[in-house]
C-alpha angles and dihedrals in degrees: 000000000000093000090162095041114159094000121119118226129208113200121184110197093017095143109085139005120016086339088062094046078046094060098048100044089053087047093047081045096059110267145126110253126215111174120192120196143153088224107066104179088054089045084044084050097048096045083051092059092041095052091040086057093052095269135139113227144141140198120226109171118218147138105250096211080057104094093189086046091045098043087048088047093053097039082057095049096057101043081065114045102002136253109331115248089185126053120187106184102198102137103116141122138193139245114207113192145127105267095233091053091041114112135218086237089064087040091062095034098060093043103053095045083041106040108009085051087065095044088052096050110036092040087058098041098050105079088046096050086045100057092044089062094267144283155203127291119195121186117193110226127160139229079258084074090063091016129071120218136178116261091014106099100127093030092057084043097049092051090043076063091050083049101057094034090068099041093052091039085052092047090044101041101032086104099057097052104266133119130193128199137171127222122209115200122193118211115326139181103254122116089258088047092048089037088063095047090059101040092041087050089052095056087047102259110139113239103141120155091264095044079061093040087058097037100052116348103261137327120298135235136244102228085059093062095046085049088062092042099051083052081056089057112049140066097266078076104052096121096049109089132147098024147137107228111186129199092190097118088227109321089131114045105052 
């Protein structure tokens, strides 16, 4: 449908995982496709699929709490392909820990991959986004930002911070043309997602295949978050801003 024609898209953590399914829908979609990630030969891989199947993409490694490596990432991003009129801010990961044995060292770890990462990116894609007419924002947040789980203290803090960044970038920045959304998966079947499930049922959290079942349905699937993403970014969007868009099938709101 090209329903992201002529737009450039900025994608953090699009190597892999819903990021990944991300990258090569935009790309499907129409757009130009930057990926940054700390994990070049995944981001390499992914731009290879993207460019066997008729797409436009690029690779530009950096860690994304690293504000030199970020601003470089994006000024090279943009040199190829111009300023971004689409960020998708995926790059994220999880700490999954009891709360008493949990250190300030994986405080400030998570934090700063989770929430500094946002500031970084989007502070450095922004000028660029407004002098190009606007754009869409999207922040990848999680049903641990609205529900608590076990073990997650700093991961469900980490996404409440996702929650409020995009409502506050979509107030401040409604007048020059750009919108920012967050989307909330549930659990989905990507390594970190699977990842989660193992290291959540070691600790005694009960996350079996039928707890999820119950809880909402089955497992989802990358590509369908990357379908709802892709609806945050385009145009068919262009009165949602400021909301909390969640791929969960359910989880909550029972």
């Amino acid at each position: 449908m090209d329903r992201l024609k002529n737009k450039v898209a900025i994608i953090s953590g699009g190597a892999t995982g819903m990021g990944g399914a991300s990258s090569r829908l935009f790309a499907a979609e129409g757009a130009n496709v930057a990926i940054i990630d700390r994990n070049l030969a995944a981001a390499e891989q992914t731009v290879a699929q993207i460019r066997s199947a008729g797409g436009i993409a690029s690779a530009f490694e950096a860690d994304v709490s690293n504000e030199a490596q970020v601003i470089a990432a994006v000024k090279a991003a943009e040199a190829t392909f111009g300023p971004a009129n689409v960020l998708f801010n995926h790059a994220g990961t999880i700490t999954i820990k009891p709360f008493l044995e949990t250190t300030l060292e994986d405080w400030e770890r998570l934090h700063a991959i989770n929430v500094r990462s946002m500031f970084l990116v989007t502070r450095a894609v922004l000028p660029g986004m407004i002098s190009a007419g606007g754009g869409s924002i999207i922040c990848t947040s999680s049903i641990s930002a609205v529900a608590g789980t076990p073990m997650e203290v700093l991961y469900g803090t980490t996404k409440g911070a996702c929650h409020m960044f995009a409502r506050a970038i979509a107030v401040e920045f409604r007048d020059r043309n750009v919108r920012c959304n967050a989307i909330c998966p549930g659990f989905i079947r990507t390594p970190h997602g699977l990842r989660e499930v193992a290291e959540l049922q070691k600790l005694g959290v009960d996350v079996s295949e039928a707890a999820l079942a119950a809880q909402q349905g089955r497992i989802g699937e990358p590509e369908e978050v990357a379908a709802a993403a892709l609806f945050l970014a385009s145009d068919e969007a262009s009165f949602v801003n400021g909301t909390h868009l969640f791929v969960d099938n359910g989880f909550t709101a029972a």
